[in-house]
C-alpha positions in Angstrom: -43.7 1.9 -17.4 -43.8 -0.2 -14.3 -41.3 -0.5 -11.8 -40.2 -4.2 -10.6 -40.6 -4.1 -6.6 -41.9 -0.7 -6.4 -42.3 0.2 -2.8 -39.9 -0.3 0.3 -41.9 -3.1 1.3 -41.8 -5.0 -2.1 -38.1 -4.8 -1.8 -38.0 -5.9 1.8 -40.0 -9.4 0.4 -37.8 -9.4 -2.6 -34.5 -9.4 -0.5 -35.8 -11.9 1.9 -36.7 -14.3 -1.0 -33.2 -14.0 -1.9 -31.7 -14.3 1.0 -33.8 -17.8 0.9 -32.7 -18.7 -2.2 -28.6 -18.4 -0.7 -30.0 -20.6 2.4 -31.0 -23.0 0.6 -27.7 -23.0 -1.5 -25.7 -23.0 1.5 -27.4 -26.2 2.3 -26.7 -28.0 -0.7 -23.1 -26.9 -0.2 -23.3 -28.9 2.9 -24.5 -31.6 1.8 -21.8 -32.1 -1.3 -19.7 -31.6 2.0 -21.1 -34.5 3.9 -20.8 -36.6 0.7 -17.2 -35.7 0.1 -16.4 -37.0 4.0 -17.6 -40.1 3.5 -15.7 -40.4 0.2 -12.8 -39.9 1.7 -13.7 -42.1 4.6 -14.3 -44.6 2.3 -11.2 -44.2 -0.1 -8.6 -44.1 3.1 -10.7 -47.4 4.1 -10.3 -49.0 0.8 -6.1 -47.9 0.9 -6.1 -49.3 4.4 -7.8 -52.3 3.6 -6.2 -53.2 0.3 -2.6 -51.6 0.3 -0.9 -55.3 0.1 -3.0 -55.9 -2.8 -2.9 -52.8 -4.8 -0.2 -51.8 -7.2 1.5 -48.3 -7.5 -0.6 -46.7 -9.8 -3.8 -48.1 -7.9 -2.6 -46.3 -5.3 -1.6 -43.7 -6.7 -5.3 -43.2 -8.3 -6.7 -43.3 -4.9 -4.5 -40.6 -3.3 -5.5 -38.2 -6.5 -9.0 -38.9 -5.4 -8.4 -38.7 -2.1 -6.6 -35.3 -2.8 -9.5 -34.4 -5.2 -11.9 -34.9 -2.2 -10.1 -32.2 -0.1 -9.3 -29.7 -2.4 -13.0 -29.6 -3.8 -14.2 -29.3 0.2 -11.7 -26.6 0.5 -13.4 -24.6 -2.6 -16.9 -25.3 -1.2 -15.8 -24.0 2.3 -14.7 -20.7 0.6 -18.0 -20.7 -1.4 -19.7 -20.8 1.9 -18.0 -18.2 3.5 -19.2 -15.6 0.4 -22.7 -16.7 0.5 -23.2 -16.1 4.7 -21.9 -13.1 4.2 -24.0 -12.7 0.8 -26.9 -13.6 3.3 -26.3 -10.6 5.7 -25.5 -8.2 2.8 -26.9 -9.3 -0.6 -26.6 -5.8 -2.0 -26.0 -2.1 -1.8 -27.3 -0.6 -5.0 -29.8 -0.9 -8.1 -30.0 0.7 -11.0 -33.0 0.2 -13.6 -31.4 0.1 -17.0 -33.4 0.1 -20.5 -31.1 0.0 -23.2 -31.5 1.6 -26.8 -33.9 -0.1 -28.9 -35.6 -2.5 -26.3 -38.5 -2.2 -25.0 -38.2 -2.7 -21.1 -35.8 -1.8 -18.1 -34.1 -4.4 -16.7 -33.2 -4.1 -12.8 -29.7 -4.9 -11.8 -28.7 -5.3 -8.0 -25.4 -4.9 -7.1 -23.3 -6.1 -4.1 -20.1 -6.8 -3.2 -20.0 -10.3 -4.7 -22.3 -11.8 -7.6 -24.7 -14.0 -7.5 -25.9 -16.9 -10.6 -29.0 -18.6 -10.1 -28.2 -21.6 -12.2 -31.4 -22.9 -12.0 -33.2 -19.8 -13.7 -30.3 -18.8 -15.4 -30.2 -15.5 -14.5 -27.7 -12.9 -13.3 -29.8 -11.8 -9.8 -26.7 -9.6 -8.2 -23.6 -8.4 -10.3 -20.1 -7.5 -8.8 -19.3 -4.2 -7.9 -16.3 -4.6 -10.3 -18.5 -5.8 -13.0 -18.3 -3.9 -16.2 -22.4 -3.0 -16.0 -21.8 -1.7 -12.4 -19.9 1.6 -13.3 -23.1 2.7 -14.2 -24.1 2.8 -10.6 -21.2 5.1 -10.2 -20.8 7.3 -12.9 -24.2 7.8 -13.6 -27.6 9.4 -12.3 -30.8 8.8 -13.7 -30.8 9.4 -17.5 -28.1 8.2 -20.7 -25.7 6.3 -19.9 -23.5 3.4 -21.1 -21.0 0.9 -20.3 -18.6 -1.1 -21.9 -19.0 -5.1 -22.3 -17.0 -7.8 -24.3 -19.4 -7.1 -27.1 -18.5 -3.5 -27.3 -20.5 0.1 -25.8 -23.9 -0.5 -24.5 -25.9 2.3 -24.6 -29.2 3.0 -23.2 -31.0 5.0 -20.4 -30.9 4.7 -16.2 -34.7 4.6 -15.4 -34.5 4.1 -11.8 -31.4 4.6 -9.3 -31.6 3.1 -5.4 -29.5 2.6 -2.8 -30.1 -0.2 0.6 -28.0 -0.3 3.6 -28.8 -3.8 4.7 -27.0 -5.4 8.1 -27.1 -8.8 9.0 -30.1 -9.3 6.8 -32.0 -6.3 7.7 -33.0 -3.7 5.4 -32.4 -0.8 7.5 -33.5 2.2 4.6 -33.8 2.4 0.9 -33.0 5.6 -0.6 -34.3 6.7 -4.5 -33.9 10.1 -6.1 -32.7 11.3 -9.5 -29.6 13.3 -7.9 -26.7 11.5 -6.5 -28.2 9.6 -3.8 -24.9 8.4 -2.7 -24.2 11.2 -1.0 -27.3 11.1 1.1 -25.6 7.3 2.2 -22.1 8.7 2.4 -23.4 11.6 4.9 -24.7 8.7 6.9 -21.6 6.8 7.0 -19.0 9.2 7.3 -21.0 10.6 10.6 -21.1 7.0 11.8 -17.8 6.2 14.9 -14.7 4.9 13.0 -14.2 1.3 13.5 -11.1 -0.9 14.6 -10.1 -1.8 10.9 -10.6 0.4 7.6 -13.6 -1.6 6.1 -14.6 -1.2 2.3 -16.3 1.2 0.7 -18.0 -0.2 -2.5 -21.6 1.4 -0.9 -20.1 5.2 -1.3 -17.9 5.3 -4.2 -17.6 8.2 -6.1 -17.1 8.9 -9.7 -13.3 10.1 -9.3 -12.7 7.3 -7.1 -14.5 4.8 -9.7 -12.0 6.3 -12.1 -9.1 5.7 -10.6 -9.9 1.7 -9.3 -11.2 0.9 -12.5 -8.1 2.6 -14.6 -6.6 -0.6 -16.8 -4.1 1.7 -19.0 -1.8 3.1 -16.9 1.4 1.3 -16.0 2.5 3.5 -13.3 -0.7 5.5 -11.9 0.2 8.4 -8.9 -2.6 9.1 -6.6 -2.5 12.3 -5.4 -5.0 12.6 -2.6 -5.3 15.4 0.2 -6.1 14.0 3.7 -9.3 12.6 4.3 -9.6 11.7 0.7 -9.8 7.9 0.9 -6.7 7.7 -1.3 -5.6 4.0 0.5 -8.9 2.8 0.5 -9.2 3.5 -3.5 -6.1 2.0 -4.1 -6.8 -1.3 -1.8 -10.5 -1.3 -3.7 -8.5 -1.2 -7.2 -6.2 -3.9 -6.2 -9.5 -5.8 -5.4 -10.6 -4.8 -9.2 -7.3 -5.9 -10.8 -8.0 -9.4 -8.9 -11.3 -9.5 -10.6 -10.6 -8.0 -13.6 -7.3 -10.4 -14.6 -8.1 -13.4 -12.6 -6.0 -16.2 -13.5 -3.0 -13.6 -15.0 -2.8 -11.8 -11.0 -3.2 -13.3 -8.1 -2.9 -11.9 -4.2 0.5 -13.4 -4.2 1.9 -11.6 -7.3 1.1 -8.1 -5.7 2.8 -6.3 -2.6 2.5 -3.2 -0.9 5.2 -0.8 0.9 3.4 0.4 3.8 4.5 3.2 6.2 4.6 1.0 9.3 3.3 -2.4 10.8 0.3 -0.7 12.3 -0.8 0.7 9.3 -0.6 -2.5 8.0 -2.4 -4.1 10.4 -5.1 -1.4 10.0 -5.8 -1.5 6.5 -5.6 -5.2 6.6 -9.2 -6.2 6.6 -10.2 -4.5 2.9 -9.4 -7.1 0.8 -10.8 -10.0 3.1 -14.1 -8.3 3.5 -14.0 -7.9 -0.4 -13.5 -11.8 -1.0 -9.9 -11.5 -1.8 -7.1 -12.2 0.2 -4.6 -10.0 2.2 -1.8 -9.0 -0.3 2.0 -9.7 1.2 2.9 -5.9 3.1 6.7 -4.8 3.6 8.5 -2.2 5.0 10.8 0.0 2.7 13.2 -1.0 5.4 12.8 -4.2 5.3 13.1 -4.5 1.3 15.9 -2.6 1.9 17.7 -4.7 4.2 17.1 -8.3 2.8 18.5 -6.5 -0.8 21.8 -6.0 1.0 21.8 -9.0 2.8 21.9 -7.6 6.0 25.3 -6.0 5.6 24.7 -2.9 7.0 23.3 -1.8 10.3 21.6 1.8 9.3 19.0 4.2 10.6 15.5 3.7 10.0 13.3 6.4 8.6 11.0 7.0 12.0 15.2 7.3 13.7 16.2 9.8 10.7 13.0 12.1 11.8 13.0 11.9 15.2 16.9 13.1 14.7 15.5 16.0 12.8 13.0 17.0 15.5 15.2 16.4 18.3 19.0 18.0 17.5 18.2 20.0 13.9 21.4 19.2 12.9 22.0 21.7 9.6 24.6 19.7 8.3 22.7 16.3 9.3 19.5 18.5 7.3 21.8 19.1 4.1 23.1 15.4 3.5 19.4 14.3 3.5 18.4 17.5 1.3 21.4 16.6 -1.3 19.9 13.2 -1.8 16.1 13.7 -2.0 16.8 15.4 -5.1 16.0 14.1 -8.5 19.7 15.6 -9.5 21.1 13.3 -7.4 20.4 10.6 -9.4 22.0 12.2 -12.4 25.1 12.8 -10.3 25.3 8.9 -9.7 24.8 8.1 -13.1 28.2 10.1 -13.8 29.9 8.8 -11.4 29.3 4.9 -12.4 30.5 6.7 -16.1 33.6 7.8 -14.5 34.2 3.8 -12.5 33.6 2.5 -16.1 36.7 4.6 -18.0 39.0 4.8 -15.0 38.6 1.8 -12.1 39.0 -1.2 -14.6 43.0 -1.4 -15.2 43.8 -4.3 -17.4 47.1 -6.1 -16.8 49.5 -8.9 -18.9 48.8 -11.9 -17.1 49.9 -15.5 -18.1 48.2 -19.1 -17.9 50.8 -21.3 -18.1 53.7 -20.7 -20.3 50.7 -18.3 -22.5 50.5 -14.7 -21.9 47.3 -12.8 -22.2 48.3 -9.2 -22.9 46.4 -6.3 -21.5 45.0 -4.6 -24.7 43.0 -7.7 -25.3 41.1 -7.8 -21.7 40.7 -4.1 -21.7 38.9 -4.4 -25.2 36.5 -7.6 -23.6 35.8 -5.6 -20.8 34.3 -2.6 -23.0 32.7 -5.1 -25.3 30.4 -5.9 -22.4 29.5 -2.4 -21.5 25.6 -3.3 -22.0 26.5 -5.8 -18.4 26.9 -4.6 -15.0 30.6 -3.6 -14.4 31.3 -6.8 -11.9 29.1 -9.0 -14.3 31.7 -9.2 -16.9 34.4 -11.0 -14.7 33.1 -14.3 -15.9 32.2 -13.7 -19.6 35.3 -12.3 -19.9 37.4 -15.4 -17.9 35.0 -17.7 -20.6 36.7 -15.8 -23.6 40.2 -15.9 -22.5 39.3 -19.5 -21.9 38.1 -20.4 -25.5 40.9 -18.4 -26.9 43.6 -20.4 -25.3 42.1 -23.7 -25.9 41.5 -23.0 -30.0 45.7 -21.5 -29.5 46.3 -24.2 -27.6 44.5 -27.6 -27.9 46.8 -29.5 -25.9 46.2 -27.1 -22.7 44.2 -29.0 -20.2 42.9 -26.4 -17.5 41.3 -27.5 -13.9 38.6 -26.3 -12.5 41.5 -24.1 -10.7 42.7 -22.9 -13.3 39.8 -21.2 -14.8 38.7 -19.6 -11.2 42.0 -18.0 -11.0 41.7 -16.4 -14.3 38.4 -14.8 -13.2 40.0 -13.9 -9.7 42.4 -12.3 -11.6 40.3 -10.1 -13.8 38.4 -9.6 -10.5 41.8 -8.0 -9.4 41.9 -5.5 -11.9 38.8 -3.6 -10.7 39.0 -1.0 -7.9 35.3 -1.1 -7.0 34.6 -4.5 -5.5 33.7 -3.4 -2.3 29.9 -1.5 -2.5 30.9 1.0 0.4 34.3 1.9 -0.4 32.7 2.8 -3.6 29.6 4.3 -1.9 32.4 6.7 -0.2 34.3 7.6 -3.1 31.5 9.1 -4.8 31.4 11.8 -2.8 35.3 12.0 -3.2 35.0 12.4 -6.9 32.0 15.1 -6.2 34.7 16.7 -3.7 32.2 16.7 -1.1 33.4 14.0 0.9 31.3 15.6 3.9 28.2 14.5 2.4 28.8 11.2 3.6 29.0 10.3 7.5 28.7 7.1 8.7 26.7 7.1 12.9 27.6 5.5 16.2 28.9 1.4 15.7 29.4 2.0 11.6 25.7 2.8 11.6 24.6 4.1 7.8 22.8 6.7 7.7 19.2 6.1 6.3 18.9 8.4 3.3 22.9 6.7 2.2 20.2 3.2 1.9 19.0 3.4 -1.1 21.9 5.1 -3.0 24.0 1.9 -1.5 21.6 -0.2 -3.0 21.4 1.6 -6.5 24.9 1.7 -6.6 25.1 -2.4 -5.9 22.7 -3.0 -8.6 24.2 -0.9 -10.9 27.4 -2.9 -10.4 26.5 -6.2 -10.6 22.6 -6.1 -11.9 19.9 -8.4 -9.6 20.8 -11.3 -8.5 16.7 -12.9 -9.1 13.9 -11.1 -10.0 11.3 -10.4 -7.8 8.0 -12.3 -8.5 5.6 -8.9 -8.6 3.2 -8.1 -10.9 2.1 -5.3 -9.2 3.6 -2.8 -7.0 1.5 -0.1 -4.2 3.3 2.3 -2.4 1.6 4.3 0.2 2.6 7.5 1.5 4.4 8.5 -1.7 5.5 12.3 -0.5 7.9 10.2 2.2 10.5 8.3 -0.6 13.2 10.2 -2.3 13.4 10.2 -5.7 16.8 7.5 -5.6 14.4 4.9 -3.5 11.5 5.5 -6.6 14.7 4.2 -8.9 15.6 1.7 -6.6 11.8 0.3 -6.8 11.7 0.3 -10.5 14.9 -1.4 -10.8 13.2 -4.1 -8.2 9.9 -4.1 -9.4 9.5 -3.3 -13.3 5.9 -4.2 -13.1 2.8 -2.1 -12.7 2.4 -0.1 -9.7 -0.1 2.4 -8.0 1.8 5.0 -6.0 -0.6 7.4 -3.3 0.3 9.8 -0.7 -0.6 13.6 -0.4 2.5 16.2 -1.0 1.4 18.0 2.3 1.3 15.1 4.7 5.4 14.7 4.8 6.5 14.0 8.1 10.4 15.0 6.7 10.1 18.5 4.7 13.7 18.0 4.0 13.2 15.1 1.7 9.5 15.3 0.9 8.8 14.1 -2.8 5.7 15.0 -4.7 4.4 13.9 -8.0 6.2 15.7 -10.3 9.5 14.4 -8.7 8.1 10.5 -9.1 6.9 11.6 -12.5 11.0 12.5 -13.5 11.9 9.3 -12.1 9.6 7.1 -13.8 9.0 7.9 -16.9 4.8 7.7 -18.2 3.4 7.7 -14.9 -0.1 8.5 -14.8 -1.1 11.4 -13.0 -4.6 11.4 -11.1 -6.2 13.4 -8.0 -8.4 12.9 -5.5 -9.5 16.9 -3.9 -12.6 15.6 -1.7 -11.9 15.4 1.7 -14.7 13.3 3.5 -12.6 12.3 6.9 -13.1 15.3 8.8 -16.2 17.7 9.2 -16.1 20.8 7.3 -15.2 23.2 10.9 -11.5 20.7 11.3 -11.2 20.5 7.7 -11.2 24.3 7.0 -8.9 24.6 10.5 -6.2 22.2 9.3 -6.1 24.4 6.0 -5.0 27.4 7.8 -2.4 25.3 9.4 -1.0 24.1 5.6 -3.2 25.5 2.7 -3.6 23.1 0.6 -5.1 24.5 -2.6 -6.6 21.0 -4.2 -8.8 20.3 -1.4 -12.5 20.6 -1.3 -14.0 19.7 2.1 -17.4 17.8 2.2 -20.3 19.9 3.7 -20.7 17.4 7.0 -21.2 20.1 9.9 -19.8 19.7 12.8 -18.0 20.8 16.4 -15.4 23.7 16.1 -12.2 22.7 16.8 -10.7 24.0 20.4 -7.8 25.5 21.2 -7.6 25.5 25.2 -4.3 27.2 26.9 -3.8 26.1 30.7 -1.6 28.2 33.5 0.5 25.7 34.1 1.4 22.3 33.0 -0.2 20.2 35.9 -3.4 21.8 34.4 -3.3 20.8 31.2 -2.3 17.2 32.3 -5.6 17.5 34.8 -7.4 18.4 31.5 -6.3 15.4 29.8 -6.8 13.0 32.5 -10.3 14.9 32.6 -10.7 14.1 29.0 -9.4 10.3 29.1 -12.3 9.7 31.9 -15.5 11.0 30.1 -13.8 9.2 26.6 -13.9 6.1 28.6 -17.8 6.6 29.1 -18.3 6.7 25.4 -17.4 4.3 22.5 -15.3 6.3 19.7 -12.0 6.0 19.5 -9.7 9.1 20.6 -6.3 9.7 19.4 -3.8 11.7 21.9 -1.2 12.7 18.8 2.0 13.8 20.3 5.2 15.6 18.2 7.6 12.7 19.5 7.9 9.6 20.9 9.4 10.7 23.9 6.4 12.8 24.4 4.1 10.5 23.7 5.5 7.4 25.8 6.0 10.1 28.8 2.1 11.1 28.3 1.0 7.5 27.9 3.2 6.7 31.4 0.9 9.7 33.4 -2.6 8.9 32.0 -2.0 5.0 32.7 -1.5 6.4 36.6 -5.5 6.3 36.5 -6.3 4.2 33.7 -5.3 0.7 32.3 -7.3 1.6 29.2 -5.0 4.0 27.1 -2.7 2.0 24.7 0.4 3.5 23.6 1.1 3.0 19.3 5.0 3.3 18.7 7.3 3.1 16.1 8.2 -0.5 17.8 3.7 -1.8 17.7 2.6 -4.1 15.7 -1.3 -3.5 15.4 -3.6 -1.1 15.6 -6.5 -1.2 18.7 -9.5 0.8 19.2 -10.3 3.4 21.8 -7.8 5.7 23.4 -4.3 5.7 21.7 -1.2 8.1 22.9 1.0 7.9 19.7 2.7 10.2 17.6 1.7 12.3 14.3 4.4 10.0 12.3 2.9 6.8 13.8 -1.1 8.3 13.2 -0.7 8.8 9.7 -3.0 6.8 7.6 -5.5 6.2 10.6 -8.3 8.4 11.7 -9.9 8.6 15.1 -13.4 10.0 15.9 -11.8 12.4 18.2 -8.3 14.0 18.0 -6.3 15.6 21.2 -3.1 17.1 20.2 -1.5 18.1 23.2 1.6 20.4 24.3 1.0 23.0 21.2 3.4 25.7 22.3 6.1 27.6 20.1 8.7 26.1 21.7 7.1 22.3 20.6 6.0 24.0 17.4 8.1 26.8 15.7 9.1 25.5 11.6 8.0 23.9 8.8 8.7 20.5 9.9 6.3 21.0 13.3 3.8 22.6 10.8 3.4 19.4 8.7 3.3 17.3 11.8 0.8 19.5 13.2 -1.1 19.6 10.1 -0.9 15.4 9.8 -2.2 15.1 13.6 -5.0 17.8 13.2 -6.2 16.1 9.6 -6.6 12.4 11.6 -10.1 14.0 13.5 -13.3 12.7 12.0 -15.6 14.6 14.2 -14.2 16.1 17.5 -10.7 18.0 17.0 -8.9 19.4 20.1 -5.4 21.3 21.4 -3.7 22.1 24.0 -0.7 24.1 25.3 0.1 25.7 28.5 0.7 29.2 28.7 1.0 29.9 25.2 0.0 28.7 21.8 2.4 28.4 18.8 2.3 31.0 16.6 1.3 28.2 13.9 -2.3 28.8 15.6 -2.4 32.1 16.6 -4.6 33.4 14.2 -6.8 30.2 13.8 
C-alpha cells in the first residue's frame, strides 16, 4: 500500500504547498476587504450627498448596508487572524485511516483549526475537536473507530505521525507504531515554561481526551494530582463545548471561579490561542459580595489563612471546621424548618371598618410553603386584597392601602433582617460561640456563604444568572455550603478541578466525595499522571504528602537540594547568590515563601541588588516571567522552571497546614527544586 508523502522531505513540500494555498487565501480576504472600503465610502458618500432627498426607509436601507459592510469586514478580520496563524502552524498530527470495506487509506491532518478547500472540495486539516480526531488520541496504529453524525465508523489506523512546526518551519516529524506522543511530550515538558499557560492540543492524552470530550455529564469533578494538567484539560474542554454546541454556548454564557487575579491572568491565553475567546473569570469573593450587595465588610479567604498561619487560633480553627462540613448544611436546613413553624405569627388586623382575622393569614402563609418565606408577603397581601373586594365591592383601596397590608404581613415575621437571623441560628443550635463577628463588624469569611444560603433560602434569587456553564478551579479550597451556594446560583453545567492534597486550609479542605454529597450525580473522573515536575521532585514532594493516585512521568532530572546555612545572613547570601546566576539565564524562578510577610520582607532584601525580582501578592493582578518572591497560596496553579523555597525550619514548618503549603510550593518546580533553612531543617524533611 503506498503512503501519501512518504518521507520527511515530501511532507516538508506538502506543508509548504499548503501554507501557499492559506497565502493566497489571505489575499483574497484582502481584497473583499478593499472592496468593502470603498462600499462604504461610497454608501456614506451617497447618504451625504442625497440625505435631503432620501426618505426614511431609503435611509434606513443604506445604514443596514452600511452596517452590513462593517460587520462582514469584522468577520473577515477574524478569518485572517486564524489563517496567519494557520500559516505558522497548519498542523500537529496525522493519522492514515482506511476504513472497513474500502479499499484505501485516507490521510487526515490535524491542527488546531480546520481548514476547507472550497475549490477542491476537500477537508485538507480537521479540528482537534473534530469527531474523526479522537482517533489521534485514543488510538495507535491498528482498529479503531470513531463516532460521526451517521453513526460508528470503523476501520483501521495505517499510519500515525506527529510535526512540531513553528512559524512555518517543520522542525521534526516523528512516526512509530507506539504512542509517539510521548516522544513529543518528553520534548515539551523539558522545554522553559513560558509567561502564559499555552495549549496543549499537540500532547494530549487519552485520559485527558476523555475528560474534554465528555458530553454526558452535568456536573463533572476533576480530580487531578499536581502537575497533572487538570486546568489546562478543563480550559481545552471549554474550548470543545464551544465547538461542539456552537450557536447553543457561547464564551459569554460560561464563567470561571478562579483562585486569584494572577491565576487568571496566567491561564488567560488558552482559549485565545485556541480561536475562542477569553471566558468572563471571578473571584468567589467577588460573586459573593455583589450577591449581598455589598452589605457586609468580611474577610477574604487569602485573610482567613494567613490568620491560621499566623495566631492558630483553636477556637478561630473550630468555627471554620463546623462549617466545612457537609452536616452543616443539614443543620441549616432544620433551622429554616424551625423559622417556618415558629417566626411567622399571624395577627387580626383590619382594612377599614373589615377585619381580617389571624387564622385566615396563618393558613395563606402555609399555603405558599413551596415560596421562599419573605416571598409570600405579596401573594398573600394580593389574596386578602381579592377577598375584600368580592366581600366588599364598594371598597375602593389606594395604592396605600394595599402597601400597608403587605407592610403589615411583613410585620408578622421575625426574620427580616439576614444577620439577626444568621446569629440566631447558632442560638437555636445553643452554640452561640460559633459565630464571632472581627474588628469594624467585619464577617468572618467561612459565615459568607452560609449568609448568603440563608438570604436565598429566604427570599429565593432575585434574577438568574445568565450561565450555561459553570468551572471552578481549585475545588479542595470551597466548603461544601459555598458548592450549595453555586448550585443555587448557577443550575447549569459545570466542571469542577482541584487536587484533595493541594489545600492551602486543612481545616476546611473539601474533596470529591464531599462535592459529590452536595451535588447530587456529579461525575467523578481522575487525572494520576503527573507531567510538571521531573520524576527526582516528583517522588520528593510525595514523601512530603503521599499521595497514593499519582504516577510521575519518567522525565529525569536534578535531585532536589536541601542546603542548611549557620546563620541567617548566609542563607540570605545564598539567595542573593542564587538571584544573580538566575538572572544570567532565561527560566523563570519562583522564591515560594509560607507568608506574605515573609515573602514581601525577602522581596524588600533581594531588590537591595536587583530591580529584576517581582513580588506576586494577594493584592497583583498578573502574572510576569522570571524571578518571582510570592507565596505557596499565591503560586498555586503556576509552575516555574526552578523552585527556591526558602526559610524551611521547624519553627516555619511543624503541622499539617505547613505540610500542605510545603507540599503546594515544592510541586510548582518543573525542573530544578531547591530549600533552604538555617540551622536546622523541619522535621517535615528530615528523612527526605
Amino acid at each position: 500500500m503506498s503512503v501519501f508523502n512518504q518521507t520527511e522531505q515530501d511532507e516538508v513540500s506538502y506543508m509548504k504547498s499548503i501554507i501557499k494555498r492559506l497565502e493566497k487565501i489571505i489575499t483574497k480576504l484582502d481584497e473583499v476587504i478593499n472592496n468593502n472600503v470603498k462600499d462604504l465610502r461610497e454608501y456614506k458618500n451617497y447618504l451625504w450627498e442625497n440625505q435631503s432627498e432620501l426618505d426614511r426607509a431609503e435611509k434606513s436601507a443604506v445604514r443596514h448596508n452600511v452596517t452590513q459592510a462593517v460587520l462582514s469586514s469584522e468577520a473577515i478580520v477574524e478569518r485572517k487572524k486564524r489563517i496567519r496563524k494557520m500559516i505558522e502552524i497548519p498542523y500537529f498530527g496525522r493519522i492514515d485511516f482506511q476504513e472497513d470495506k474500502k479499499a484505501n487509506s485516507v490521510p487526515i491532518y490535524i491542527g488546531i483549526h480546520s481548514y476547507y478547500d472550497t475549490e477542491k472540495n476537500e477537508n485538507v486539516i480537521h479540528d482537534w475537536r473534530a469527531p474523526i480526531s479522537t482517533m489521534f488520541y485514543d488510538y495507535e496504529t491498528g482498529k479503531a473507530h470513531y463516532e460521526s453524525p451517521s453513526g460508528i465508523i470503523n476501520g483501521t489506523i495505517n499510519l500515525k505521525r506527529q510535526y512540531r512546526i513553528r512559524r512555518s518551519v517543520m522542525e521534526f516529524m516523528l512516526e512509530s507504531s507506539i504512542n509517539i506522543q510521548d516522544d513529543i511530550l518528553q520534548k515539551e515538558l523539558s522545554s522553559t515554561s513560558d509567561e502564559r499557560m499555552k495549549n496543549i492540543v499537540a500532547t494530549i492524552q487519552r485520559e485527558q481526551n476523555l475528560i474534554i470530550r465528555n458530553e454526558e455529564a452535568k456536573t463533572l469533578i476533576i480530580q487531578g494530582v499536581a502537575g497533572s494538567g487538570k486546568t489546562s484539560i478543563a480550559l481545552h474542554r471549554v474550548a470543545y463545548i464551544l465547538y461542539r454546541f456552537k450557536g447553543e454556548i457561547s464564551s459569554k454564557d460560561i464563567l470561571i471561579i478562579s483562585p486569584n487575579k494572577v491565576f487568571a491572568d496566567y491561564i488567560s491565553n488558552v482559549l485565545p490561542e485556541l480561536g475562542e475567546e477569553t471566558i468572563e473569570e471571578c473571584g468567589f469573593e467577588e460573586l459573593m459580595d455583589k450577591q449581598l450587595q455589598s452589605k457586609y465588610k468580611f474577610q477574604t479567604f487569602f485573610e482567613q489563612v494567613t490568620e491560621i498561619i499566623e495566631k492558630h487560633d483553636e477556637a478561630f480553627i473550630n468555627r471554620i471546621r463546623f462549617k466545612s462540613s457537609v452536616e452543616f448544611i443539614d443543620k441549616m436546613d432544620k433551622f429554616f424548618l424551625y423559622v417556618e413553624n415558629h417566626c411567622f405569627q399571624a395577627v387580626d388586623i383590619k382594612i377599614g371598618r373589615i377585619p381580617v382575622p389571624k387564622e385566615y393569614i396563618e393558613e395563606r402563609f402555609k399555603a405558599y410553603h413551596r415560596i421562599p418565606m419573605r416571598s409570600r408577603f405579596e401573594p398573600i397581601a394580593k389574596d386578602i386584597i381579592r377577598e375584600l373586594q368580592l366581600s366588599a365591592p364598594n371598597l375602593e383601596l389606594t395604592t396605600t392601602d394595599k402597601n400597608n397590608i403587605k407592610a403589615e404581613i411583613k410585620k408578622m415575621f421575625s426574620g427580616n433582617n439576614d444577620l439577626s437571623l444568621y446569629q440566631s441560628f447558632y442560638e437555636w443550635l445553643g452554640q452561640p460561640e460559633l459565630f464571632k463577628k472581627g474588628k469594624n463588624r467585619q464577617l468572618e469569611y467561612a459565615d459568607v456563604a452560609p449568609l448568603l444560603y440563608l438570604k436565598i433560602k429566604m427570599e429565593g434569587l432575585k434574577e438568574k444568572l445568565p450561565i450555561k456553564h459553570l468551572l471552578v478551579d481549585e475545588m479542595q479550597d470551597y466548603t461544601p455550603i459555598q458548592y450549595k451556594v453555586l448550585s443555587l446560583l448557577f443550575p447549569c453545567n459545570k466542571t469542577i478541578l482541584g487536587d484533595a492534597l493541594q489545600s492551602v486550609n486543612p481545616y476546611s479542605s473539601t474533596n470529591y466525595m464531599d462535592i459529590q454529597r452536595v451535588l447530587a450525580g456529579a461525575e467523578v473522573m481522575k487525572l494520576c499522571k503527573s507531567y510538571r515536575s521531573s520524576y527526582e521532585i516528583t517522588n520528593f514532594a510525595q514523601k512530603i504528602s503521599k499521595s497514593p493516585d499519582l504516577i510521575a512521568i519518567e522525565r529525569h532530572g536534578e535531585k532536589p537540594s536541601v542546603l542548611t546555612f549557620s546563620s541567617a545572613n548566609d542563607e540570605l547570601e545564598y539567595l542573593h547568590t542564587y538571584v544573580g546566576n538566575a538572572l544570567k539565564g532565561n527560566g523563570s524562578v519562583g522564591i515560594i515563601c509560607k507568608t506574605e510577610k515573609e515573602a514581601i520582607q525577602l522581596h524588600s532584601i533581594l531588590s537591595e541588588r536587583t530591580d529584576q525580582v517581582c513580588l506576586l501578592s494577594s493584592e497583583s493582578a498578573a502574572f510576569s516571567n522570571g524571578i518571582i518572591v510570592t507565596t505557596a497560596h499565591t503560586a498555586k496553579g503556576l509552575e516555574f522552571d526552578e523552585v527556591v523555597v526558602p526559610f524551611v525550619t521547624e519553627k516555619e514548618y511543624n503541622n499539617e497546614m505547613d505540610r500542605s503549603l510545603l507540599y503546594i510550593a515544592c510541586t510548582r518546580a518543573m525542573h530544578k527544586l531547591t530549600l533552604t533553612a538555617t540551622k536546622k531543617v523541619s522535621s517535615i524533611l528530615s528523612d527526605k
